[in-house]
Structures are given as structure tokens and as C-alpha cells.
N, CA and C atoms of all chains as a GROMACS GRO file, in nm:
protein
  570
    1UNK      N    1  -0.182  -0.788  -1.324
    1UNK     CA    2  -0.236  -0.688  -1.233
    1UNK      C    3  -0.120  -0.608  -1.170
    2UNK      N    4  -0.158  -0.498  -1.124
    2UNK     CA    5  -0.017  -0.408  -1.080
    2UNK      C    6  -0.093  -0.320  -0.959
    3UNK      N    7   0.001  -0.350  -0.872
    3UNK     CA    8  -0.111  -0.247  -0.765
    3UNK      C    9   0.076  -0.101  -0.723
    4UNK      N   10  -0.042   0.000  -0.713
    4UNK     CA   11   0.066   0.096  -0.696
    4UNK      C   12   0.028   0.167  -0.584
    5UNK      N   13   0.155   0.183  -0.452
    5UNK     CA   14   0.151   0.261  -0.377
    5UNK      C   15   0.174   0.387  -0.387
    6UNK      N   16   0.110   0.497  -0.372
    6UNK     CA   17   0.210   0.642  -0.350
    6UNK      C   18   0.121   0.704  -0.252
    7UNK      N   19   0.258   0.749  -0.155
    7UNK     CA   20   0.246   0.843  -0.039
    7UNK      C   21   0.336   0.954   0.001
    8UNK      N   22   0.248   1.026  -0.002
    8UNK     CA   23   0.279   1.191   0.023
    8UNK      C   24   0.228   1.206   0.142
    9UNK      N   25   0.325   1.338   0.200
    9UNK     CA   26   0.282   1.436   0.330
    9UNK      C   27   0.247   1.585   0.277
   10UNK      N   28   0.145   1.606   0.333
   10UNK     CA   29   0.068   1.703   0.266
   10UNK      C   30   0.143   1.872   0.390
   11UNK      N   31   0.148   1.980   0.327
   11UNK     CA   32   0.174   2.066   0.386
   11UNK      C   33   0.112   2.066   0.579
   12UNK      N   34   0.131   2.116   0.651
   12UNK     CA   35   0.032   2.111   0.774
   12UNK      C   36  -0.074   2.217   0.707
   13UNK      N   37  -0.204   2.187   0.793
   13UNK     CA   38  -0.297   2.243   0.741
   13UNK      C   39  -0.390   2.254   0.629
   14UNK      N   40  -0.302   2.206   0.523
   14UNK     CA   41  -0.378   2.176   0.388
   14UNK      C   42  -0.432   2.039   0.368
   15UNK      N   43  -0.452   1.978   0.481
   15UNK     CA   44  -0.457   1.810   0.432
   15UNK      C   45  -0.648   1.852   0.411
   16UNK      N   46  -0.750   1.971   0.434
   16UNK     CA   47  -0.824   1.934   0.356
   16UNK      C   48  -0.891   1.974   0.224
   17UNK      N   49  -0.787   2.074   0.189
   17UNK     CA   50  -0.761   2.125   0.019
   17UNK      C   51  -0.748   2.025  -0.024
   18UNK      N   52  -0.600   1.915   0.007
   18UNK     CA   53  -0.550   1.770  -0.036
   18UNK      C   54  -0.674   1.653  -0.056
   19UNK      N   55  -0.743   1.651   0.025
   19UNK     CA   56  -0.867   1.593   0.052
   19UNK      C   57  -0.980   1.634  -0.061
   20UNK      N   58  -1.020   1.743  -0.089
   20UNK     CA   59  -1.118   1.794  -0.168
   20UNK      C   60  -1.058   1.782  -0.302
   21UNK      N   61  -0.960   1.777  -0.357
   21UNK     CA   62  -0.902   1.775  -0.463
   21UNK      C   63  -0.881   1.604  -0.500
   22UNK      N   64  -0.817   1.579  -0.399
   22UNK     CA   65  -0.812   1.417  -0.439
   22UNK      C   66  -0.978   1.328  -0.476
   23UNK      N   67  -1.040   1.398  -0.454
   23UNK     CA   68  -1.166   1.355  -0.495
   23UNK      C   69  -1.184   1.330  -0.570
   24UNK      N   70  -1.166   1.423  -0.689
   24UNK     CA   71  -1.202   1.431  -0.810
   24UNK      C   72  -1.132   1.361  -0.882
   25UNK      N   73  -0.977   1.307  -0.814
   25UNK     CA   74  -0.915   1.275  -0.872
   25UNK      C   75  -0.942   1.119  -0.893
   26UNK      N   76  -0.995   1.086  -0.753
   26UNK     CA   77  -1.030   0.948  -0.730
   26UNK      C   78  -1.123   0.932  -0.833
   27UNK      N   79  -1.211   0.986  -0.800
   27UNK     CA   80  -1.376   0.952  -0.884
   27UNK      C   81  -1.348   0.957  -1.050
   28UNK      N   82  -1.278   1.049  -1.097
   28UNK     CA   83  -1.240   1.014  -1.221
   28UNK      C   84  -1.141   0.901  -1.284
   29UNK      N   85  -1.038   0.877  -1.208
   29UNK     CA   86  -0.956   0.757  -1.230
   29UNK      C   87  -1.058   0.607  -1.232
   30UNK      N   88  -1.144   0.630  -1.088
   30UNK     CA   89  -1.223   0.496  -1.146
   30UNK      C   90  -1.306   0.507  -1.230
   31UNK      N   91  -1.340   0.568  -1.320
   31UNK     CA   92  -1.365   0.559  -1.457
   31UNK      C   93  -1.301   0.505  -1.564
   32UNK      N   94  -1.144   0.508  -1.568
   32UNK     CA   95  -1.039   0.450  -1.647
   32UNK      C   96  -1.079   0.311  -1.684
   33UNK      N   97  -1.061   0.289  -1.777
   33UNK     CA   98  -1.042   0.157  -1.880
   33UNK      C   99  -0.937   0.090  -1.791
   34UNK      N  100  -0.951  -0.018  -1.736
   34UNK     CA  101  -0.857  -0.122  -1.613
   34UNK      C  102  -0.848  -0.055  -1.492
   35UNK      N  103  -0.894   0.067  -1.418
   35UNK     CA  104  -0.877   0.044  -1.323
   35UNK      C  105  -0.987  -0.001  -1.234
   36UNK      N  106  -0.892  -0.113  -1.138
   36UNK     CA  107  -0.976  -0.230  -1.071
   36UNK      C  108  -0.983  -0.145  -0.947
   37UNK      N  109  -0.916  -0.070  -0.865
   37UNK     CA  110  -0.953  -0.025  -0.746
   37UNK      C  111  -0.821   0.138  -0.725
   38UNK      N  112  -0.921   0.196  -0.686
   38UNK     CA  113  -0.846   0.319  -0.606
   38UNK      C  114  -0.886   0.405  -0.494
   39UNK      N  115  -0.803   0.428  -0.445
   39UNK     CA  116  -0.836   0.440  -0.317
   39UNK      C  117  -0.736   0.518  -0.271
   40UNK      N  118  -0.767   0.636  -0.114
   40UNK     CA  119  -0.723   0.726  -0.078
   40UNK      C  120  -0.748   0.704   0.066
   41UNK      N  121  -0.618   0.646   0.109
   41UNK     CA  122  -0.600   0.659   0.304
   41UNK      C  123  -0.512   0.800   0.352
   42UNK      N  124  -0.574   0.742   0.472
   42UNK     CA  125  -0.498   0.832   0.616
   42UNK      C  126  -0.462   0.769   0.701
   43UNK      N  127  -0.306   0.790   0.746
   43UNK     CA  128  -0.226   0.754   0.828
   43UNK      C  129  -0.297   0.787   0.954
   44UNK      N  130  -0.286   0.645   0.984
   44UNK     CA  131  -0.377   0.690   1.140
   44UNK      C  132  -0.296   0.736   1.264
   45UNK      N  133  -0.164   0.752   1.284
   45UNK     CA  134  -0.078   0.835   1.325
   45UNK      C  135  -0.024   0.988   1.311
   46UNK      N  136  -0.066   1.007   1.181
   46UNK     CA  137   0.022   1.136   1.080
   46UNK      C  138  -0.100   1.146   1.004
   47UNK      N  139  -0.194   1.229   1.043
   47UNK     CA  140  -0.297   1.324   0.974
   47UNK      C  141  -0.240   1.367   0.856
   48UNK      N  142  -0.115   1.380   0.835
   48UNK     CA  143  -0.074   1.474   0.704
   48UNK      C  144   0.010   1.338   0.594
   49UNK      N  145   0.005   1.253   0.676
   49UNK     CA  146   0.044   1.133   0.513
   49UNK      C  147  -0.111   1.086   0.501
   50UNK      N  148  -0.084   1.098   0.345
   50UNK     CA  149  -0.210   0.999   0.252
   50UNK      C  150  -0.111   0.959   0.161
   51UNK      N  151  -0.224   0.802   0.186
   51UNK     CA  152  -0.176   0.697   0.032
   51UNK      C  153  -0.244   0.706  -0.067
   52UNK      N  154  -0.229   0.681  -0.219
   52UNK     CA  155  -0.328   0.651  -0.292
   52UNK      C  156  -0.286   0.499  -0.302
   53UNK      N  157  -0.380   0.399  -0.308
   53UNK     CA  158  -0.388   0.254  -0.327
   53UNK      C  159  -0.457   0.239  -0.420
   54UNK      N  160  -0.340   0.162  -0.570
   54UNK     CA  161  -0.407   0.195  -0.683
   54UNK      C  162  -0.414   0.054  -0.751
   55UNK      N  163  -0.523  -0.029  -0.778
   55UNK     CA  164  -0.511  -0.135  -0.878
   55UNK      C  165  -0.525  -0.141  -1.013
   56UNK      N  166  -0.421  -0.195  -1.066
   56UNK     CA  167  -0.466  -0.165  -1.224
   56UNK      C  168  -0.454  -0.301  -1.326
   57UNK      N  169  -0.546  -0.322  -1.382
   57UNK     CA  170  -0.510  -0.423  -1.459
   57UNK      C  171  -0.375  -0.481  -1.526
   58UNK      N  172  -0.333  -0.348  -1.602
   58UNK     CA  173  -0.197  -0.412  -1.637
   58UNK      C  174  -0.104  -0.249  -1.687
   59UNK      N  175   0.003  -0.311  -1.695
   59UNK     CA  176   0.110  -0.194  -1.736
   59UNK      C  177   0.048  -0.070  -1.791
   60UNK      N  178  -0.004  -0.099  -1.900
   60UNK     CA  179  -0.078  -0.029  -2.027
   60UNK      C  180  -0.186   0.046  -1.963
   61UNK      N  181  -0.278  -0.003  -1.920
   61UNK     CA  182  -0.356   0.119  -1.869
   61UNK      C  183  -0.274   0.222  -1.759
   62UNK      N  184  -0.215   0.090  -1.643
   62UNK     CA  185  -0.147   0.246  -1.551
   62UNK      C  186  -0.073   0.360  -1.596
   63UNK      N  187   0.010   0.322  -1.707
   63UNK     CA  188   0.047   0.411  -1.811
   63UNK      C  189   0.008   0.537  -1.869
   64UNK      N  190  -0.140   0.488  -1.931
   64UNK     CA  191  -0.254   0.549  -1.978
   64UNK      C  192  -0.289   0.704  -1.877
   65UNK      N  193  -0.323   0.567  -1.743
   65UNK     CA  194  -0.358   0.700  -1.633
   65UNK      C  195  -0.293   0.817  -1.591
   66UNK      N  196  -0.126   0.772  -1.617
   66UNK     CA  197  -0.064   0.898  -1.578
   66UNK      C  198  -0.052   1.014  -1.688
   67UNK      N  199  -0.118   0.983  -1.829
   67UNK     CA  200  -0.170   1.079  -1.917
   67UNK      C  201  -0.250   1.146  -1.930
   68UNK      N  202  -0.340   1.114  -1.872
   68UNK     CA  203  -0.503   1.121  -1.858
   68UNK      C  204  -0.504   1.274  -1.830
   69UNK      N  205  -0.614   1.342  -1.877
   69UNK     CA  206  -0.639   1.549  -1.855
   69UNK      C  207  -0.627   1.515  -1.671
   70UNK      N  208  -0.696   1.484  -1.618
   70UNK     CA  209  -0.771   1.477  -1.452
   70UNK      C  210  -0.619   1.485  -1.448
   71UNK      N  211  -0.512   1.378  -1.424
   71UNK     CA  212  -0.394   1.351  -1.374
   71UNK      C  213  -0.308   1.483  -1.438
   72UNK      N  214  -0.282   1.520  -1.515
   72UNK     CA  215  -0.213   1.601  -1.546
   72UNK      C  216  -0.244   1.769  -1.512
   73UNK      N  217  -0.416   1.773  -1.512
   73UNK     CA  218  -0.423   1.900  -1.399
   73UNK      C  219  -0.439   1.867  -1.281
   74UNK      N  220  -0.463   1.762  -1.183
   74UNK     CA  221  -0.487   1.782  -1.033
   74UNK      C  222  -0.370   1.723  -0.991
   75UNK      N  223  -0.256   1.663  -1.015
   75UNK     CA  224  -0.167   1.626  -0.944
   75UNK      C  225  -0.076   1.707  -0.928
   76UNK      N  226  -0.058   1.825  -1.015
   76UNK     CA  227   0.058   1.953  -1.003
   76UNK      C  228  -0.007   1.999  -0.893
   77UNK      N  229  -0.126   2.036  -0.887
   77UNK     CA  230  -0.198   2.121  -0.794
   77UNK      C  231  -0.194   2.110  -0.666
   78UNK      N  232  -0.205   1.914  -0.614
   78UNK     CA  233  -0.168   1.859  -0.502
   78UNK      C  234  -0.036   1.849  -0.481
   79UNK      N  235   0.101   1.874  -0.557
   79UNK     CA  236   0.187   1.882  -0.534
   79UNK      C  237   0.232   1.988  -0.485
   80UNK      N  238   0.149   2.118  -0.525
   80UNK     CA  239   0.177   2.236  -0.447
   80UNK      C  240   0.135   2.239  -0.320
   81UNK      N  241   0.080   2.185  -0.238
   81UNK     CA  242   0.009   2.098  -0.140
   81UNK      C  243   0.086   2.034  -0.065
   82UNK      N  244   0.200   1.997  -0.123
   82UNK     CA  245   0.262   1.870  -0.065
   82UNK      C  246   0.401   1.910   0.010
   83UNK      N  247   0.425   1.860   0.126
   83UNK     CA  248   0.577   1.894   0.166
   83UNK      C  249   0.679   1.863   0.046
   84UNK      N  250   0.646   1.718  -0.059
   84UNK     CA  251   0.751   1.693  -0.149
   84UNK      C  252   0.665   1.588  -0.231
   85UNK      N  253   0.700   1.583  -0.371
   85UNK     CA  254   0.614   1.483  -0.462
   85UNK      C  255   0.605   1.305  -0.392
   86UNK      N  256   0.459   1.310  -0.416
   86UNK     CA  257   0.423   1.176  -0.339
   86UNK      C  258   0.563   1.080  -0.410
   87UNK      N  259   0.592   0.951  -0.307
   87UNK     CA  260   0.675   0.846  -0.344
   87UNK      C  261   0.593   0.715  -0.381
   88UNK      N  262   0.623   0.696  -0.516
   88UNK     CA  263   0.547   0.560  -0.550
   88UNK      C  264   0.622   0.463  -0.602
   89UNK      N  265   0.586   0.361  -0.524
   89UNK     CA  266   0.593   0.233  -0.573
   89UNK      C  267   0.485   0.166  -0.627
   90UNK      N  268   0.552   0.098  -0.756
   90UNK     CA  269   0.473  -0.024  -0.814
   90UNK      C  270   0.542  -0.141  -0.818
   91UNK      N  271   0.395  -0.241  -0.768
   91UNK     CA  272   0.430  -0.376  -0.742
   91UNK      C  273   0.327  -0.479  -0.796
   92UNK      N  274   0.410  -0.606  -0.816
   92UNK     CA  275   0.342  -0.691  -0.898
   92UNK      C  276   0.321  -0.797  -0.771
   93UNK      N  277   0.154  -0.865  -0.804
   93UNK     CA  278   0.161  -0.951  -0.686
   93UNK      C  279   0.231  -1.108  -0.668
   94UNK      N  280   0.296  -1.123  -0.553
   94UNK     CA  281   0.340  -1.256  -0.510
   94UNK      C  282   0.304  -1.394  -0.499
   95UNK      N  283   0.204  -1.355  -0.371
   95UNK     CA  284   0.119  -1.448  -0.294
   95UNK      C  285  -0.011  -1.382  -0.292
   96UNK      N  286  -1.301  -0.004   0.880
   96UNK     CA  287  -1.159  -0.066   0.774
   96UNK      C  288  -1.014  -0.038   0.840
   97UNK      N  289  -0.957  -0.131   0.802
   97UNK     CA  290  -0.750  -0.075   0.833
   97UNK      C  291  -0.717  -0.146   0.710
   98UNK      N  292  -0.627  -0.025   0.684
   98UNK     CA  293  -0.532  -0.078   0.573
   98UNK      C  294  -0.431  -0.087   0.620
   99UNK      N  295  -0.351  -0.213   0.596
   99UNK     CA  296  -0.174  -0.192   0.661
   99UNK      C  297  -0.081  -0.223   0.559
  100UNK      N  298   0.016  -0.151   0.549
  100UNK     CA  299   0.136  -0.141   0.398
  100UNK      C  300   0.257  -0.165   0.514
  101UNK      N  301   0.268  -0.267   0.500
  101UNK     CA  302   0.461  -0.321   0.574
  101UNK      C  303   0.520  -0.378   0.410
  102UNK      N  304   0.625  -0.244   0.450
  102UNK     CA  305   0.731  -0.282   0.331
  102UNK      C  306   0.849  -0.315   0.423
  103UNK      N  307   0.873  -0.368   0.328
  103UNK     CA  308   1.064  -0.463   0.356
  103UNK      C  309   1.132  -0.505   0.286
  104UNK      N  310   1.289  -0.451   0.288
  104UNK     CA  311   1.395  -0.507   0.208
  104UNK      C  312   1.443  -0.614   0.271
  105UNK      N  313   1.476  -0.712   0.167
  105UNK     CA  314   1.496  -0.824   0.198
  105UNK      C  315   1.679  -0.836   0.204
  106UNK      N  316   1.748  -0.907   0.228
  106UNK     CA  317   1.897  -0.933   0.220
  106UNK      C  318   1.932  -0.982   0.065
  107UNK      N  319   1.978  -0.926   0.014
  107UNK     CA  320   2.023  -0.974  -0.131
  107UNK      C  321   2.109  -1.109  -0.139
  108UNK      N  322   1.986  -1.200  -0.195
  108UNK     CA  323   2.006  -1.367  -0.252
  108UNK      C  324   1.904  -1.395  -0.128
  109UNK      N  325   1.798  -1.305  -0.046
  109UNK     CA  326   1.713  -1.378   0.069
  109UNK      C  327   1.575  -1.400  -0.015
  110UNK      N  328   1.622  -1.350  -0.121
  110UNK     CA  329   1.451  -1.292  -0.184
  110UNK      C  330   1.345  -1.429  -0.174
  111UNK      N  331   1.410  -1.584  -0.263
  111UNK     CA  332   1.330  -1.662  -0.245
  111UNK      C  333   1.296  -1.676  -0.082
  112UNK      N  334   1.344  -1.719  -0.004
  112UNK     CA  335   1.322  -1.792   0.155
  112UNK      C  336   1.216  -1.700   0.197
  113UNK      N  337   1.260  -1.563   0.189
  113UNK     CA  338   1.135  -1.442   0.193
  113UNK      C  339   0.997  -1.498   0.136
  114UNK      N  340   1.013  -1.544  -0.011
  114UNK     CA  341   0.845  -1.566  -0.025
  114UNK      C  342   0.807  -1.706   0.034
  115UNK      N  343   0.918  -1.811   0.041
  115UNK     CA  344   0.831  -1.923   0.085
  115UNK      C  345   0.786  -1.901   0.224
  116UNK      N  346   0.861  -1.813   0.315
  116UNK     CA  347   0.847  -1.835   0.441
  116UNK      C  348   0.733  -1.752   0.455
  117UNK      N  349   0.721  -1.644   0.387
  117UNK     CA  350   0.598  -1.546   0.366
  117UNK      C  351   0.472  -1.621   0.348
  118UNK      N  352   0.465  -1.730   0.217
  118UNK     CA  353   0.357  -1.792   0.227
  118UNK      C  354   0.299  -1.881   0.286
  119UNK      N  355   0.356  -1.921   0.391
  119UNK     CA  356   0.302  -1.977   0.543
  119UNK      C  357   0.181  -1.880   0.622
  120UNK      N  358   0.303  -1.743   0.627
  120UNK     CA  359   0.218  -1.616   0.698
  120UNK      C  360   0.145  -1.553   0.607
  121UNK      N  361   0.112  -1.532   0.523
  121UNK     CA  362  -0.002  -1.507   0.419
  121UNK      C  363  -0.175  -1.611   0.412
  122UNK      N  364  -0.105  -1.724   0.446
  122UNK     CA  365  -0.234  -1.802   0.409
  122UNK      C  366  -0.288  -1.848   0.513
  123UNK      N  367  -0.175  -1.857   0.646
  123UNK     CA  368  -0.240  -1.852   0.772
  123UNK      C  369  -0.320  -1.753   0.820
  124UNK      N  370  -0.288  -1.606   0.783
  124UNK     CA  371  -0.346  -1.456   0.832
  124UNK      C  372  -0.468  -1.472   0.781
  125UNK      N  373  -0.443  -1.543   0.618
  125UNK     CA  374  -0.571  -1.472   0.586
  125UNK      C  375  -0.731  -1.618   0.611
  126UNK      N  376  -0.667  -1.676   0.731
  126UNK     CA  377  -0.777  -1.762   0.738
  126UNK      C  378  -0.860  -1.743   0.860
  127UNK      N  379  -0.764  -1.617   0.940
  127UNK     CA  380  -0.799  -1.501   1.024
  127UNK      C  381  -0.963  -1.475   1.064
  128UNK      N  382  -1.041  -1.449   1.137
  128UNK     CA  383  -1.176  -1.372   1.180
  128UNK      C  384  -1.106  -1.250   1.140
  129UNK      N  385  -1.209  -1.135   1.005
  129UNK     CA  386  -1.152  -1.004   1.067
  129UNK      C  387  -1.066  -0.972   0.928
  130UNK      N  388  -1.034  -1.100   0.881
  130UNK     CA  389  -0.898  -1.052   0.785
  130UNK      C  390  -0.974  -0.988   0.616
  131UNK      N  391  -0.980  -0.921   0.561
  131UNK     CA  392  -1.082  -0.879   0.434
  131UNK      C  393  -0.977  -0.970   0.350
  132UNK      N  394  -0.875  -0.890   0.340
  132UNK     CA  395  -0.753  -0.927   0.199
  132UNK      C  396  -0.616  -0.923   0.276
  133UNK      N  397  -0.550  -1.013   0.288
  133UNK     CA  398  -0.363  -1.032   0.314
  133UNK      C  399  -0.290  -1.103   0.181
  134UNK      N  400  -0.186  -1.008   0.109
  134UNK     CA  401  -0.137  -1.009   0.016
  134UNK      C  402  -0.009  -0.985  -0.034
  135UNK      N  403   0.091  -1.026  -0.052
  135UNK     CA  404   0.192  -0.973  -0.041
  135UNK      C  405   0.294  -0.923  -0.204
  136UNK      N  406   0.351  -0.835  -0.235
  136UNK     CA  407   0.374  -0.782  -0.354
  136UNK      C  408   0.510  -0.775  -0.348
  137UNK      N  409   0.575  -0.784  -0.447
  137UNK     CA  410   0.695  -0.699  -0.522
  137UNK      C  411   0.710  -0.613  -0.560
  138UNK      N  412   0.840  -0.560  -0.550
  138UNK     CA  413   0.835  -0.451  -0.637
  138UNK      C  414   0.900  -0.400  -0.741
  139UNK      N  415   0.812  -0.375  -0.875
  139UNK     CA  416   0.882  -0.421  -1.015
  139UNK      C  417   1.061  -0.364  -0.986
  140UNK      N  418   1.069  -0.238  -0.985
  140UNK     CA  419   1.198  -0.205  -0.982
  140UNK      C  420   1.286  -0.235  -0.867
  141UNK      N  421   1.275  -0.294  -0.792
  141UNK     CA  422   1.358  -0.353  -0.705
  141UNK      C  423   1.350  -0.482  -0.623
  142UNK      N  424   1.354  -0.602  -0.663
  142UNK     CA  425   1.296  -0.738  -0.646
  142UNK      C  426   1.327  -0.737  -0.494
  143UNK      N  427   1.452  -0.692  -0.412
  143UNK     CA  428   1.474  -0.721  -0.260
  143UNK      C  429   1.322  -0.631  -0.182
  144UNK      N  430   1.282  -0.554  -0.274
  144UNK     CA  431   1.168  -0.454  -0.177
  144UNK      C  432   1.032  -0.513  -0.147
  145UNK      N  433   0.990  -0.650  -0.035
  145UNK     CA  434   0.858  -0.674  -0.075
  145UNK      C  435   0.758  -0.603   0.039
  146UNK      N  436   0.658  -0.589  -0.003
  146UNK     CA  437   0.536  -0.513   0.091
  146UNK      C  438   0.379  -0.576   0.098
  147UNK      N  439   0.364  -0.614   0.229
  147UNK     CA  440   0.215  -0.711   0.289
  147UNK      C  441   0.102  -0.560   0.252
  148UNK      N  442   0.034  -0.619   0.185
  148UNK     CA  443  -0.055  -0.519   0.200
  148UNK      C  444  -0.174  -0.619   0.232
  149UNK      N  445  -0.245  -0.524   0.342
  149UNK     CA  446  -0.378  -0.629   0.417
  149UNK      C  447  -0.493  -0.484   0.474
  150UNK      N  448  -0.620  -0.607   0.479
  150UNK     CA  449  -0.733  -0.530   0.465
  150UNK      C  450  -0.782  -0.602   0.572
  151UNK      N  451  -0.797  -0.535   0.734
  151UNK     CA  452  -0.860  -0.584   0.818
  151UNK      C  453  -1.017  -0.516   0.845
  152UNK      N  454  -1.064  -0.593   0.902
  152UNK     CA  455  -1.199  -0.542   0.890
  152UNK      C  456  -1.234  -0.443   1.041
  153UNK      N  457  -1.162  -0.437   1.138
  153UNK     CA  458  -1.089  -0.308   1.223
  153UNK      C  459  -1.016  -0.327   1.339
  154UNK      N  460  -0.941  -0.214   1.416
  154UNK     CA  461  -0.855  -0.221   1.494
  154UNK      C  462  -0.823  -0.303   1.565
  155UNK      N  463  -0.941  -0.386   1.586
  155UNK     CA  464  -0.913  -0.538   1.700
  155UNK      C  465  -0.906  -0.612   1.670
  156UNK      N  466  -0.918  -0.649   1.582
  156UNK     CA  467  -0.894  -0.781   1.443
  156UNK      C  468  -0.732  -0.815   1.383
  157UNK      N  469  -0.735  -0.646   1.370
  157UNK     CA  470  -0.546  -0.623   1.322
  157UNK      C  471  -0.536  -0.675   1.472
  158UNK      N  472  -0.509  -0.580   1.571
  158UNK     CA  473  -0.452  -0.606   1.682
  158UNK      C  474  -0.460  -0.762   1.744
  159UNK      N  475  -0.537  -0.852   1.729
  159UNK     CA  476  -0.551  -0.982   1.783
  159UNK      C  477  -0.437  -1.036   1.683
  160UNK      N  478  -0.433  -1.020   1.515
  160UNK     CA  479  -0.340  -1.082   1.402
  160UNK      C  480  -0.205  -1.083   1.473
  161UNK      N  481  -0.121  -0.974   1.524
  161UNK     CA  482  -0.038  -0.950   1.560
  161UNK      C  483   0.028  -1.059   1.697
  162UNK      N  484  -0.118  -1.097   1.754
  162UNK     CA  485  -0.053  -1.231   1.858
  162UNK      C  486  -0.102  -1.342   1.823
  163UNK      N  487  -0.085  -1.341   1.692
  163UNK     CA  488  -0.103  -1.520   1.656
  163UNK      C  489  -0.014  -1.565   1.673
  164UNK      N  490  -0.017  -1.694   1.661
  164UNK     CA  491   0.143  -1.783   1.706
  164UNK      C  492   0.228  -1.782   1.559
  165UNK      N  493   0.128  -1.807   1.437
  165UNK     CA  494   0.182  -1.786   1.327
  165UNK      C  495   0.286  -1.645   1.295
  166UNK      N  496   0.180  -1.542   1.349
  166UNK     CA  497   0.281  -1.394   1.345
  166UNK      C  498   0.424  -1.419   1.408
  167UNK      N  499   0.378  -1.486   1.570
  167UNK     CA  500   0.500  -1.442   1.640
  167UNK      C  501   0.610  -1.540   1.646
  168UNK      N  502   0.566  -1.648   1.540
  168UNK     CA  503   0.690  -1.758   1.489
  168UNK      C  504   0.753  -1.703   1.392
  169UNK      N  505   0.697  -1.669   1.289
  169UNK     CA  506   0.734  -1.637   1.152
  169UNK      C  507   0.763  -1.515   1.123
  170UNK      N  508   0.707  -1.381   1.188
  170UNK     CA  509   0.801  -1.230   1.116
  170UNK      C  510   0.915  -1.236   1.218
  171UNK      N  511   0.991  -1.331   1.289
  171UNK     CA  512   1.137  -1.307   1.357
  171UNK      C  513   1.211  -1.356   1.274
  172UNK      N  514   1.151  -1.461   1.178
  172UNK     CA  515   1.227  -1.539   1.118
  172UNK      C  516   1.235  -1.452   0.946
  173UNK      N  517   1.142  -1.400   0.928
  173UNK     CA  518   1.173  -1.313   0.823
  173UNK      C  519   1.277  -1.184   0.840
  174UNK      N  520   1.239  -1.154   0.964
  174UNK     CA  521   1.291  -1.054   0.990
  174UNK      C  522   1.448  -1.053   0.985
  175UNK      N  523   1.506  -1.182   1.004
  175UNK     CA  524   1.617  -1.184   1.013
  175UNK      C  525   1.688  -1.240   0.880
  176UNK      N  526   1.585  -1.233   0.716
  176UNK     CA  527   1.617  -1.230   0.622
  176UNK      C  528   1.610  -1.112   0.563
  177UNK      N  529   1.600  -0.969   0.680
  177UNK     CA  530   1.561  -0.857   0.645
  177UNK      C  531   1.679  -0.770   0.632
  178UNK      N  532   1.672  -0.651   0.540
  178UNK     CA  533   1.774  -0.542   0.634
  178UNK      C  534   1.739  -0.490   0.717
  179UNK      N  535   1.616  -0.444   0.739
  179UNK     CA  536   1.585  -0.447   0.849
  179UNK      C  537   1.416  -0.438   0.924
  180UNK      N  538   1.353  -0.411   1.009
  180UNK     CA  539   1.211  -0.452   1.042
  180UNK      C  540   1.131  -0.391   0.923
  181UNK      N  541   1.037  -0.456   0.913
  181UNK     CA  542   0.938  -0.381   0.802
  181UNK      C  543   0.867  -0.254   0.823
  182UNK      N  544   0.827  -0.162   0.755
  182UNK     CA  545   0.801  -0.041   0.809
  182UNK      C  546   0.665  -0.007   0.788
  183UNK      N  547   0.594  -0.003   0.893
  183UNK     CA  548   0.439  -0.071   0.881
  183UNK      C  549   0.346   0.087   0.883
  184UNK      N  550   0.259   0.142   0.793
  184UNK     CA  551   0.201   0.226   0.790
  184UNK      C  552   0.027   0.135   0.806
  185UNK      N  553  -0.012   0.194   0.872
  185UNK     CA  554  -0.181   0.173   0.937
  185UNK      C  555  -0.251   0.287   0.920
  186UNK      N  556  -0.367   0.281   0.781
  186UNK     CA  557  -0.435   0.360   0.742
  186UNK      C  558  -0.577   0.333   0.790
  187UNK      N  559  -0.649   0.471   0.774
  187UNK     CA  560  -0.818   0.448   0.722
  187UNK      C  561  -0.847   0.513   0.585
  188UNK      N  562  -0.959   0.468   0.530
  188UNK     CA  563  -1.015   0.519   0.423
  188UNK      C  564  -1.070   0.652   0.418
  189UNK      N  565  -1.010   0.747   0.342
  189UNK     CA  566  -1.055   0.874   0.304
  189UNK      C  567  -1.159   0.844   0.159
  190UNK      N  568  -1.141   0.802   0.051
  190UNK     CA  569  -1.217   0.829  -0.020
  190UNK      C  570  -1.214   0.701  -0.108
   0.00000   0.00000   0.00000
């Protein structure tokens, strides 16, 4: 299993372009072949950071996802959106 | 819901003491009122980087976790296998 953090600060003001777009992005990713959970927070301090919280079965599909049509047109789009390309980490679990 | 992402670098050669001492505070939290999921991860490309990711069920639940005796024995003692405090982001669910 591989769970992946990435968080971006979204321009001021655009966090609900960022919002309407990440939708689609969500709703189609959980469609993917292994993915176990995804998900889209808000910093409850900083209106303008969102996480995506991503579970994925294994290497191979998260892989997959960052090929995928959805990912390759809506994430340029939210990057224009973005003060600077979201930062992600992936992590394997511990405990 | 709260989501909370505390990442932390650990002191290089602290990495094991980090997880055993972690899994004290992992299995105590999560026997918690309140607690959904407490979990703690690695991270593939950098083994010193680990991050609690936890799913409280809301603000007063987290907030009570924080004065357990377990918390306030055990993250001083991590902490000081740290470089430095963990850097705790507290979300809600957008989508």
C-alpha cells in the first residue's frame, strides 16, 4: 500500500476554481484500478493550502495514475492556479 | 472530520528508536474515544522523514488527544530524536 501526500497553495482567490476542478479530478481517480482512497483537504488555518490524501494499492497503479488523460489535463490547469507545483510525498506504512 | 499530517525528520541513525517509541504512541492514540485512524508512515525517498497521519472524528477529540499522558510523555521524547518539532497541518474535508 502507498499513501501519498501532496500539498499546494493555491493563488489567493482562486481556491474555488482549485476546488471545482479538483473535483473531477477526485471523482475520476477513484475510479482507477487500486485506488483505495482519495481525498481533498483544507487547511484549517490557510484557506489557500489543500492536500490531496491519496491511497493506492501499490507502486504500479500510482504510477498508472499519474498517466491517466484526467491527470494529465487537470493538473497543468490547477497548476496555473497554484502559487507553485503541489509538493508530494510518498510513503509506505510503518505502524 | 480532522485530518492531521505531522511530519518529522528524524536524527540520522534515530530512525529505529523513532518507530519503537512511536509505537507506544500509535496504539495508545488509537485506543482513544474520537480517534477514526492513527498511523504512522515513511517516506520512500527519505527513510529519516516520518509522518502521523490521523483521522479524528472532530476538534475536541483531537484537542483532548493532545493531553493524554501518553502524548505528553512520549512526543518530548521523540522529539528529542528529532531535528526538529513535527510540523503539524490540521485539515477538513473538501471533497
Amino acid at each position: 500500500m502507498i499513501k501519498v501526500v501532496a500539498r499546494s497553495v493555491a493563488i489567493q482567490g482562486k481556491e474555488d476554481e482549485i476546488i471545482a476542478l479538483s473535483k473531477e479530478l477526485v471523482l475520476e481517480s477513484r475510479k482507477e484500478v487500486g485506488c483505495i482512497r482519495y481525498e481533498m483537504y483544507q487547511d484549517q488555518k490557510n484557506a489557500s493550502v489543500f492536500t490531496m490524501i491519496e491511497t493506492w494499492q501499490d507502486e504500479e497503479t500510482f504510477q498508472k495514475h499519474k498517466e491517466t488523460p484526467h491527470v494529465k489535463r487537470i493538473v497543468p490547469q490547477l497548476n496555473a492556479l497554484r502559487v507553485e507545483k503541489a509538493v508530494v510525498d510518498v510513503y509506505t506504512l510503518v505502524i
